[in-house]
Residue frames relative to the residue before (quaternion, step in Angstrom):
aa qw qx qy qz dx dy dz
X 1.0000 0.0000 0.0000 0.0000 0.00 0.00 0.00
X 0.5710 -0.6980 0.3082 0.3029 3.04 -1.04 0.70
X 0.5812 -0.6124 0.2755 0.4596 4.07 -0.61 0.81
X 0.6880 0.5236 -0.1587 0.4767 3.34 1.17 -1.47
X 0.8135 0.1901 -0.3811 0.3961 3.44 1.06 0.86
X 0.4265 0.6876 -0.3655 0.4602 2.85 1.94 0.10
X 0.3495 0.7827 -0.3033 0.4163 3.46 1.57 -0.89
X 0.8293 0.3666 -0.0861 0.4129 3.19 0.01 -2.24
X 0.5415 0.6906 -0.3037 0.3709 4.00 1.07 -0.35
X 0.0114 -0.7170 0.6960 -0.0376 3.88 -0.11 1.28
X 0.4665 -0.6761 0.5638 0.0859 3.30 -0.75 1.91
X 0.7796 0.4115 -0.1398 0.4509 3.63 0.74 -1.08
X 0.3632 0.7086 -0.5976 0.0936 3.99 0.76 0.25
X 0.7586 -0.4157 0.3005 0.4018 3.87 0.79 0.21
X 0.6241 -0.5733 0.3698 0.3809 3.35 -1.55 0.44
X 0.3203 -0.6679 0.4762 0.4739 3.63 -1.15 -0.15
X 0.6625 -0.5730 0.3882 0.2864 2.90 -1.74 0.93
X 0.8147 -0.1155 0.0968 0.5599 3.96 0.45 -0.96
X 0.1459 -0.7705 0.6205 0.0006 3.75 0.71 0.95
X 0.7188 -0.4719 0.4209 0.2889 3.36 -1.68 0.87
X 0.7629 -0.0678 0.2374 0.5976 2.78 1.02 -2.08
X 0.5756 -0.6429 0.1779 0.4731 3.47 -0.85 1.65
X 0.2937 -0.7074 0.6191 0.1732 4.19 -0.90 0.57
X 0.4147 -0.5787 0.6451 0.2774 3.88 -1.14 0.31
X 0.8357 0.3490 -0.2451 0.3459 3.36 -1.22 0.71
X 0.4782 -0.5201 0.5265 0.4728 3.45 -1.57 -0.76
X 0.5854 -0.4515 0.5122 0.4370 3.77 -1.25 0.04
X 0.0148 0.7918 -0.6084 -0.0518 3.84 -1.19 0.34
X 0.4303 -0.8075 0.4032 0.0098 2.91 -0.84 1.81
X 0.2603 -0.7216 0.6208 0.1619 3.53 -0.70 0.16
X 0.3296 -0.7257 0.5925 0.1165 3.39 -1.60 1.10
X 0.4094 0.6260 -0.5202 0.4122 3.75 0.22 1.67
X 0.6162 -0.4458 0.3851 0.5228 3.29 -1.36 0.35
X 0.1226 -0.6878 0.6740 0.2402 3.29 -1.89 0.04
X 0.7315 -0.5108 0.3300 0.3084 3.08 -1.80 0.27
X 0.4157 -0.5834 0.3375 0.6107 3.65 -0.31 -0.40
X 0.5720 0.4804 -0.4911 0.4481 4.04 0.91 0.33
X 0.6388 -0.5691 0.3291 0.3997 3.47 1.21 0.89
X 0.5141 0.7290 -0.3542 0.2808 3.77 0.73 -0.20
X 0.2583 -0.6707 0.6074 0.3384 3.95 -0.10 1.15
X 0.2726 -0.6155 0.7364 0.0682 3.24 -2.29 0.42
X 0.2350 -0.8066 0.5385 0.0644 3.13 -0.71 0.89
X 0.2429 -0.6393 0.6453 0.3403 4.52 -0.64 0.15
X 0.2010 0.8013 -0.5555 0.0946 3.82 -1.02 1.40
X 0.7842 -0.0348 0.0380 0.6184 3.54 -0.59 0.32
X 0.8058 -0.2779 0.2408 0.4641 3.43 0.15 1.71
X 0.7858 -0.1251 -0.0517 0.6035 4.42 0.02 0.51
X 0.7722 -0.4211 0.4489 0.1577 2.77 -2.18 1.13
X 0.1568 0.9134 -0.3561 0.1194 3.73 -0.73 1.26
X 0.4846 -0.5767 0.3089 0.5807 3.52 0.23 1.05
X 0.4664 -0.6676 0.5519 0.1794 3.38 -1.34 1.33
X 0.6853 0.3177 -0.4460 0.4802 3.84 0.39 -0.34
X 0.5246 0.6541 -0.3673 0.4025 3.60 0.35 0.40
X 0.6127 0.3389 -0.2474 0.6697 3.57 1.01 -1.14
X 0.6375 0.4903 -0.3008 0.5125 4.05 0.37 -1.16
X 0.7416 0.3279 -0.3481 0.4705 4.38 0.63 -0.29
X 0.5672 0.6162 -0.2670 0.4767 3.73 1.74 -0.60
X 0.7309 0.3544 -0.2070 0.5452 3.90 1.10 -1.40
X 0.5357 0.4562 -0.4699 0.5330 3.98 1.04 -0.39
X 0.7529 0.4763 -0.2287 0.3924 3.77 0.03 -1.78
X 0.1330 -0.8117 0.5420 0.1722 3.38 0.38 -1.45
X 0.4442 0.6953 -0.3678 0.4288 3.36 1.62 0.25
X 0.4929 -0.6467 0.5402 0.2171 3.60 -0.79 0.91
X 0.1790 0.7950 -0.5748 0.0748 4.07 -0.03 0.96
X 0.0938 0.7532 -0.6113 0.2240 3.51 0.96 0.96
X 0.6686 0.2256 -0.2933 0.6450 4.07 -0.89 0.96
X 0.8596 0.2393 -0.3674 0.2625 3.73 -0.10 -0.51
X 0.4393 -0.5995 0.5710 0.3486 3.33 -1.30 -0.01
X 0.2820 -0.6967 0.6083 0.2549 3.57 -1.35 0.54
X 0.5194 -0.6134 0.5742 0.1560 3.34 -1.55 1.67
X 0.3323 -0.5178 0.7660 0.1864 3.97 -1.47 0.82
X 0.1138 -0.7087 0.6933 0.0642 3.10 -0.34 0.75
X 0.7452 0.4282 -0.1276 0.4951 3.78 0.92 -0.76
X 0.4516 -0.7795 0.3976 0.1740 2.93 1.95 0.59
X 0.5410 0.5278 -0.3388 0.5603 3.78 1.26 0.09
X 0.2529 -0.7604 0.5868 0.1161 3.88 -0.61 1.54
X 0.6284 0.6416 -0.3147 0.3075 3.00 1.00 -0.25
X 0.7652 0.4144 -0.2064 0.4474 3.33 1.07 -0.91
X 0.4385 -0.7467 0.4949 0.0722 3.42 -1.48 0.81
X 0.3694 0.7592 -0.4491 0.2925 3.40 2.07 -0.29
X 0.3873 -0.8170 0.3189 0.2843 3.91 -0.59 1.07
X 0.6364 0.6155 -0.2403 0.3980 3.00 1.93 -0.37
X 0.4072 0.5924 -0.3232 0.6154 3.74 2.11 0.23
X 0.7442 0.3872 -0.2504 0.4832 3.82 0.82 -0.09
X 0.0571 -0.7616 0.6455 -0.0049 3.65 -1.24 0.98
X 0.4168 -0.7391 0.4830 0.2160 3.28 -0.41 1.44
X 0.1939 0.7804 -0.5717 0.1627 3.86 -0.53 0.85
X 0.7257 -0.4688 0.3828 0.3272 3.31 -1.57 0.64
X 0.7144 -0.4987 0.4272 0.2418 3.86 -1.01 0.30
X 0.5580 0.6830 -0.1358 0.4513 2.99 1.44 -1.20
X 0.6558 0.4824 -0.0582 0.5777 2.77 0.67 -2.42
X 0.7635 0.4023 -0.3537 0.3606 3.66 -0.24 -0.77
X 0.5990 0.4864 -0.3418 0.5364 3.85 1.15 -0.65
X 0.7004 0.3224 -0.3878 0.5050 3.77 0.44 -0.72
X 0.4915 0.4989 -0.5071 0.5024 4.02 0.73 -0.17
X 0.6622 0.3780 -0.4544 0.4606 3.78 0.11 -1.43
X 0.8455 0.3619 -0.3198 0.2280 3.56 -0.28 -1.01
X 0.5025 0.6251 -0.4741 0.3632 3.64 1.35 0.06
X 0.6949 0.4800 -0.1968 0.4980 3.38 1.29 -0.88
X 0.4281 0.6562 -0.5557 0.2781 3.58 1.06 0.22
X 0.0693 -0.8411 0.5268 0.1009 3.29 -1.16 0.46
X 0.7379 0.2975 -0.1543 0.5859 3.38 1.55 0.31
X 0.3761 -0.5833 0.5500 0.4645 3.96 -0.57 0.06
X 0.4163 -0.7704 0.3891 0.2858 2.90 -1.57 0.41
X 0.5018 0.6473 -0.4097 0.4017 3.31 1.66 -0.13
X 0.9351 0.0812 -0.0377 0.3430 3.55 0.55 -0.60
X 0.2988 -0.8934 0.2054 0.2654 2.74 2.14 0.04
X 0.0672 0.7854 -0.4882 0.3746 3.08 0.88 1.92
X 0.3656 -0.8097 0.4099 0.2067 3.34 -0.30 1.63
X 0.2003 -0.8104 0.5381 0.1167 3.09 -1.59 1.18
X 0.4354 0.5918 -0.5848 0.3436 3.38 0.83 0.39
X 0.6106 0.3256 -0.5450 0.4734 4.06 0.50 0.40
X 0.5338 -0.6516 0.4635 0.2750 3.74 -0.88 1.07
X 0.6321 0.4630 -0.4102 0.4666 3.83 0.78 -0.51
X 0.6777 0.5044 -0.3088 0.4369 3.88 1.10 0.13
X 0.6581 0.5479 -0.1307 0.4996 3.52 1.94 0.35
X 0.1688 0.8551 -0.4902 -0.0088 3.26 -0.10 0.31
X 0.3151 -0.6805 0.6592 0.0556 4.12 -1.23 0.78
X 0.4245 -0.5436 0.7239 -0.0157 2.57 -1.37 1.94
X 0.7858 -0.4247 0.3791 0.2417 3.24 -2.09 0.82
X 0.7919 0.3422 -0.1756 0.4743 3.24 0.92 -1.27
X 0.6532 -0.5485 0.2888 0.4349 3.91 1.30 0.34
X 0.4014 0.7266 -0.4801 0.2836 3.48 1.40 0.22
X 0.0873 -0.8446 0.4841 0.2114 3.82 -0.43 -0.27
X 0.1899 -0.8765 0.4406 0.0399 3.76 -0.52 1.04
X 0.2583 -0.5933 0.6075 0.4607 3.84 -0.47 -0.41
X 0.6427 -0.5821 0.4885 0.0974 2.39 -1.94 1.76
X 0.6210 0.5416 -0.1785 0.5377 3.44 1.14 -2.21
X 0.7567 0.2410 -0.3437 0.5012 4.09 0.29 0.21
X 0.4686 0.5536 -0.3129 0.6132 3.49 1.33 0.27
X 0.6469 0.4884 -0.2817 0.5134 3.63 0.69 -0.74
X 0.5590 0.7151 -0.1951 0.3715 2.84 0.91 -1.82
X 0.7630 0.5169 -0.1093 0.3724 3.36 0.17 -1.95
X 0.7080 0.4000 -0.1578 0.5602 3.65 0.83 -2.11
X 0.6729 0.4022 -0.4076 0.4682 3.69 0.74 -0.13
X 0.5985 0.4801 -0.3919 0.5077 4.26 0.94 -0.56
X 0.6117 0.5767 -0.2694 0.4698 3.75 1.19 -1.02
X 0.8219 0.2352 -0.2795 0.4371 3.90 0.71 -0.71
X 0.6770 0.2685 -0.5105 0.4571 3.70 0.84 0.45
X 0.4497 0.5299 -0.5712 0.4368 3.89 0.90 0.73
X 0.7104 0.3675 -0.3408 0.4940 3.64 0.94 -0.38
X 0.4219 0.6735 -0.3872 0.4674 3.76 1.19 0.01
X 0.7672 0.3808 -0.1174 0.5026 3.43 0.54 -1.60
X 0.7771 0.3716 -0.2746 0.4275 3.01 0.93 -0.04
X 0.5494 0.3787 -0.4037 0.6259 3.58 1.50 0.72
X 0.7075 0.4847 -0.4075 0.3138 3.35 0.91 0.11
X 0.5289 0.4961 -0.3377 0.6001 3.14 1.97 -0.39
X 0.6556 0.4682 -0.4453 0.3907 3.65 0.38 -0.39
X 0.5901 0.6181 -0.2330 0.4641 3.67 1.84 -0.45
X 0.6141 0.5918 -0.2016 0.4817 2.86 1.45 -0.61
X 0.5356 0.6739 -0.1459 0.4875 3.30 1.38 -1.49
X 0.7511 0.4846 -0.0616 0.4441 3.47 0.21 -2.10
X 0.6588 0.6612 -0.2172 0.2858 3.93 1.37 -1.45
C-alpha cells in the first residue's frame, strides 16, 4: 500500500457502536477531509476518492468497479477493509434501509410500527410525515374553495 496513505490510517479509531453484522477489529480512521456524510476522501489516480475504497482496492486488490462498499460497522468514517462488503447498489440501499431507524425528514421514530408504513413495492415511509402532509394538503385545499366561494358569492 501506498506510504502516503498508509501514513493517514489510525488503526485505533475505536469499536463500532451497533454494526449490521458483528465485524473483527477496531474501526480505522483516515486523516482527510470528509464529506458532509462524514466520509474521509482520499487524492488517487488523478481525482479525489472515497478513502475506504482506495484503502479496500490496495489491501484486497479486487476489482469492485460497479459496486458499492457495505459499512458493515455502520461507521462512515472508517476505512478498516475488513468493515466493508463489496455489493451491488441495490443491495446496499435495501441494507441502508433495513437499518433505518428514523425518517429522515423529521426524524420520527420508526422502531414503533404505527410510525411506518410499506408501499406495494417494499419501500417503507413515515406515516407521521404522511399524516402530516394529507392533513397540510386538505385545509390548503379548503382555503382555497372557500376563498374561491367567497370570490364566486
Amino acid at each position: 500500500m501506498s506510504d502516503r496513505i498508509l501514513s493517514r490510517i489510525n488503526h485505533e479509531g475505536g469499536i463500532p457502536a451497533s454494526p449490521h453484522t458483528p465485524v473483527p477489529g477496531q474501526c480505522w480512521t483516515f486523516a482527510s477531509w470528509h464529506n458532509s456524510a462524514g466520509c474521509p476522501y482520499v487524492h488517487w489516480e488523478g481525482r479525489d476518492q472515497p478513502a475506504h475504497r482506495v484503502v479496500y482496492i490496495l489491501t484486497r486488490g479486487e476489482d469492485i468497479t460497479g459496486l458499492d462498499l457495505d459499512h458493515l460497522c455502520r461507521n462512515p468514517a472508517c476505512v478498516n477493509p475488513d468493515h466493508h462488503e463489496a455489493v451491488t447498489h441495490a443491495e446496499n440501499q435495501r441494507r441502508i434501509a433495513k437499518h433505518q431507524t428514523a425518517c429522515r425528514r423529521a426524524g420520527h421514530d420508526w422502531t414503533d410500527p404505527n410510525n411506518v408504513r410499506t408501499r406495494p413495492n417494499g419501500k417503507r415511509y413515515c406515516a407521521e410525515c404522511d399524516r402530516q402532509s394529507c392533513r397540510a394538503r386538505h385545509a390548503r385545499r379548503r382555503a382555497e374553495k372557500k376563498e374561491t366561494h367567497r370570490a364566486n358569492g
